[in-house]
C-alpha positions in Angstrom: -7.7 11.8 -14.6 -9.5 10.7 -17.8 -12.2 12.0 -20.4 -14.4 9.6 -22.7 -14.8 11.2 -26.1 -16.4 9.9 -29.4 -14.0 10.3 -32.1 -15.9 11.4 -36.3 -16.3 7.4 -36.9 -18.0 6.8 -33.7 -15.7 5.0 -31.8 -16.2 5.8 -27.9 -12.7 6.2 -26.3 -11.5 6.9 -22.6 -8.3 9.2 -22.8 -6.3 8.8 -19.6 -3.4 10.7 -17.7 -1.7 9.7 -14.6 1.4 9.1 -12.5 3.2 6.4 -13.8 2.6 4.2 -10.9 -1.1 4.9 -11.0 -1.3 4.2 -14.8 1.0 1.0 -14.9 -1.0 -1.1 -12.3 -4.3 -0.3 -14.4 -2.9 -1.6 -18.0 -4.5 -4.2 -19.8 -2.2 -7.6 -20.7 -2.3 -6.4 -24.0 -1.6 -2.8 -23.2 2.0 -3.4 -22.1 4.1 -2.9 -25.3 5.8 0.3 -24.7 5.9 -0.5 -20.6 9.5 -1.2 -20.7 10.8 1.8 -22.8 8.5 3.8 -21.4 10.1 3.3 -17.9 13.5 3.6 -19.1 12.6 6.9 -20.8 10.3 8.1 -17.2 13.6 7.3 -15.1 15.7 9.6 -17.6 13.1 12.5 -17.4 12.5 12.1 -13.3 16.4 12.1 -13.1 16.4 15.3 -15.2 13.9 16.9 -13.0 11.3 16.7 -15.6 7.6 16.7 -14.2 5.9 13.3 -16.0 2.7 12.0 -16.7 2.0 8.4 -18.2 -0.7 8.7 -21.3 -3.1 5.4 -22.1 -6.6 4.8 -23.5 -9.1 1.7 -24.2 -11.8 1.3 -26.6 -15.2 1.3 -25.2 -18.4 -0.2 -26.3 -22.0 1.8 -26.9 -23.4 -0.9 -24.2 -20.4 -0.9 -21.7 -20.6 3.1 -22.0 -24.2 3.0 -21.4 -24.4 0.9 -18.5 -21.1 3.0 -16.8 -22.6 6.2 -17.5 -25.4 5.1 -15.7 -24.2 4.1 -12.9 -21.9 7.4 -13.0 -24.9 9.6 -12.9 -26.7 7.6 -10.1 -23.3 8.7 -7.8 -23.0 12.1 -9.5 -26.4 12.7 -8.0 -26.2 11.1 -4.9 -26.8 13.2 -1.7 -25.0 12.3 0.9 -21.6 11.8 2.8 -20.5 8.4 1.1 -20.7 10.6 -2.5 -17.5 10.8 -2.8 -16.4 7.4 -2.3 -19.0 6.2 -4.6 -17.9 8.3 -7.5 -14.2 7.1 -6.5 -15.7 3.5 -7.0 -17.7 4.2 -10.3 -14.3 5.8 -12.1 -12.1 2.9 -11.0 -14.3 0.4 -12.3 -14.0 2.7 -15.5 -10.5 3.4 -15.4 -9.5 -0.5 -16.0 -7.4 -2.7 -18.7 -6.3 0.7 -20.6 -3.5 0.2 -23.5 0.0 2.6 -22.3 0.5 5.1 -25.1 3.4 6.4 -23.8 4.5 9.6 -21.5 5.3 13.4 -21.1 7.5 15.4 -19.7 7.8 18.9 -19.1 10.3 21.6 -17.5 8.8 23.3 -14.6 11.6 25.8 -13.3 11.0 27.1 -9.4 9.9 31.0 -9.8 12.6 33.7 -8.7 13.3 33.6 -5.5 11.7 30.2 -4.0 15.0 29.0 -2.9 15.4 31.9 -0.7 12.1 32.2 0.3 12.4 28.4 1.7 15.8 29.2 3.4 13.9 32.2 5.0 11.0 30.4 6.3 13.3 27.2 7.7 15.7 30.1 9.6 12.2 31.2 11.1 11.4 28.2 12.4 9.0 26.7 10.0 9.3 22.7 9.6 9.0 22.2 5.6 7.2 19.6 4.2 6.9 18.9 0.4 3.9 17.3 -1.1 4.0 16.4 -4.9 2.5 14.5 -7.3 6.1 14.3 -9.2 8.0 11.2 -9.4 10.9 10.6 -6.8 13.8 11.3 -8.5 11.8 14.7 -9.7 11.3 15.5 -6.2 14.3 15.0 -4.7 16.0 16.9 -7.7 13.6 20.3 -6.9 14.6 19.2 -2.9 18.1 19.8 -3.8 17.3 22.8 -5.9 15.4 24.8 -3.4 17.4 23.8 -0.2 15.4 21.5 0.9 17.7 18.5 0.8 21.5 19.6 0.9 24.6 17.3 0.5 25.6 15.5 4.3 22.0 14.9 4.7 21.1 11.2 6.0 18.1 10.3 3.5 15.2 8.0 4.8 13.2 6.6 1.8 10.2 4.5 2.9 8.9 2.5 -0.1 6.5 -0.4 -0.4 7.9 -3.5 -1.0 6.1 -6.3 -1.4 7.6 -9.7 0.0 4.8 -11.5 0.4 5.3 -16.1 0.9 2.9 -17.6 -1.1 0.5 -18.3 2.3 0.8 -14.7 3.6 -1.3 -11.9 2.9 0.4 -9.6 0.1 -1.8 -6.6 1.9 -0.6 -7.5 5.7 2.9 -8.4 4.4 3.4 -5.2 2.4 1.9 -2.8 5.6 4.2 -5.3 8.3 7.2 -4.3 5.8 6.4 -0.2 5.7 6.2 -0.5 9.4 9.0 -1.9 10.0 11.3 0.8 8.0 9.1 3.2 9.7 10.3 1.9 12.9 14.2 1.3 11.8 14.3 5.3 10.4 12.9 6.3 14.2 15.9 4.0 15.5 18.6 5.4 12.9 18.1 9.2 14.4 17.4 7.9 18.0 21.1 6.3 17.8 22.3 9.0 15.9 25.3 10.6 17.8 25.9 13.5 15.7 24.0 16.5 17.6 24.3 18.6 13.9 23.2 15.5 12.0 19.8 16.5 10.0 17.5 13.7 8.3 15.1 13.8 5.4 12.0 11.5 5.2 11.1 10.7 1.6 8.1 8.6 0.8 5.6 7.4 -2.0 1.7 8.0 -2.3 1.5 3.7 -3.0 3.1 3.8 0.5 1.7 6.7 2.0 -1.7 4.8 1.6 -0.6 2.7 4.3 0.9 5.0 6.2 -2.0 7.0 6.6 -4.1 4.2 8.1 -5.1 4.8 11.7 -2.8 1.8 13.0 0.2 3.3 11.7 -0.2 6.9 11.3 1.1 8.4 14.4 4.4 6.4 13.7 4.6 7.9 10.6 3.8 11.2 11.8 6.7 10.6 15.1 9.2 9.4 12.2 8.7 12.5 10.0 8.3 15.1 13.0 11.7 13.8 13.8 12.9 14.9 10.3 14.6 18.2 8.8 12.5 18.2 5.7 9.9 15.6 4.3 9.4 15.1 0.8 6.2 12.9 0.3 6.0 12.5 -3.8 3.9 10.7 -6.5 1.1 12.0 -4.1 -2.9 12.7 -4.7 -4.9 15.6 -4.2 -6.5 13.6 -1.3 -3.5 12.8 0.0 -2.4 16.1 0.3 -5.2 17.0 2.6 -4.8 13.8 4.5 -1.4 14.7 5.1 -2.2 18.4 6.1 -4.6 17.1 8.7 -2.9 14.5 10.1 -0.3 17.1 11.2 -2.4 19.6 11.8 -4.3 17.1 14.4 -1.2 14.9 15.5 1.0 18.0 16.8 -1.7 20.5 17.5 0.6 23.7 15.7 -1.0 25.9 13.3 -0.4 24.7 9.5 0.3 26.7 6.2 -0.2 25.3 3.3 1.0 26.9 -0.2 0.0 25.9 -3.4 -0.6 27.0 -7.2 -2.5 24.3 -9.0 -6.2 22.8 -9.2 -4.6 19.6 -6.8 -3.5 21.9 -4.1 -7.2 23.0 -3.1 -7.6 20.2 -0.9 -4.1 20.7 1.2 -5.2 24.4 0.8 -8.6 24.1 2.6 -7.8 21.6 5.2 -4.7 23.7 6.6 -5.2 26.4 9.3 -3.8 29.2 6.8 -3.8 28.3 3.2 -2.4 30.5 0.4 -3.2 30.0 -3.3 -0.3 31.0 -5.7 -1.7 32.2 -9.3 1.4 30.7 -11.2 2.1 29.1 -14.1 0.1 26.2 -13.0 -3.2 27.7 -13.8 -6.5 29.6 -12.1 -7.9 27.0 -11.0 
């Protein structure tokens, strides 16, 4: 999410906020200098439970503003179905070679009650999925905290790795790799001998991106059907809906989804029954 702002001498900036992993990919050579202690301090925070956001910026110029606004108001005022992706388009061409100013971290304690309310819902039946924007270790801390996760669980984390040879594809190589974990966490509870054993699915939006894709979707759906509890994290609003209708569609049983903040309105809306929480998050 960014803003542009002119600051009392003139200079045009773009302020930006992000996930870490959204924000480090767009930096700048030049924008790397805290990178490394920013990381180390990110991993301390998620490990914490802290909720985290990565901070940069980037100088623009009057004619590089003026030519991107343009273009920004051409898709703002576009009518028709591609609008969307168009304005997607015209922010990441903005939203480029920014300098990392560092991060944020902030305690967000689960209202009374959530715990049990979870526990509740599970003994009733419901299959539980969690989808955050937090980091990993964030989100499987809160897991543990609300009873999502418990100790004896057999974790499944899908992550993209990329192992790309120098004459493969890096995008083929990194989606052959997700599929295959995909397909060894189906095997691991297929062999599973354990009748009382219970799995949890946890997995990245950067993977998740992938996942979603037509040819591997229902995989991923089968996988994380198969699964206690699902924690997808580091997730975007669009994902969220994505999510919600891919299950919604794939299984063909009625969805609820729950949220309190402006990023939840799209899981919200695309869900069979959708309940908005006015929480600590905000009105929106």
């Amino acid at each position: 999410m960014s803003v542009i702002v002119r600051d009392e001498t003139g200079q045009i900036l773009l302020l930006c906020k992000g996930a870490d992993s959204i924000i480090f990919d767009r930096l700048s050579k030049n924008g790397r200098m805290y990178e490394e202690a920013t990381t180390k301090h990110l991993n301390e925070y998620g490990e914490a439970g802290l909720r985290t956001l990565a901070l940069a910026y980037k100088k623009l110029e009057l004619a590089e503003y003026s030519a991107w606004s343009e273009e920004f108001s051409k898709a703002k005022t576009s009518i028709g179905g591609d609008r969307d992706a168009m304005l997607e388009r015209v922010s990441d061409m903005m939203e480029r070679d920014l300098i990392l100013v560092g991060a944020t971290a902030v305690e967000d304690k689960l209202q009374k009650g959530v715990p049990q309310c979870i526990d509740k819902l599970a003994q009733a039946g419901l299959k539980i999925w969690v989808l955050t924007g937090d980091k990993m270790e964030t989100a499987i801390n809160i897991g543990f905290s609300c009873s999502l996760l418990r100790q004896g669980m057999k974790q499944i984390c899908i992550a993209a790795t990329n192992e790309a040879t120098l004459d493969q594809d890096p995008e083929k190589s990194v989606k052959e790799n997700i599929l295959m974990q995909i397909t060894n966490g189906s095997q691991m509870i297929k062999l599973e001998k354990d009748p009382h054993a219970a799995f949890a699915l946890i997995i990245d939006g950067k993977t998740l991106t992938f996942a979603l894709e037509d040819d591997m979707k229902h995989q991923f759906l089968n996988l994380a059907v198969d699964c206690a509890s699902v924690i997808c994290c580091r997730v975007s609003p669009k994902q969220k809906a994505l999510v919600t209708r891919l299950v919604k569609e794939g299984t063909g049983k009625t969805t609820l989804a729950i949220g309190d903040g402006a990023n939840d309105v799209g899981m919200i809306q695309e869900a069979d029954i959708g309940v908005g929480i006015s929480g600590c998050e905000g009105m929106q």
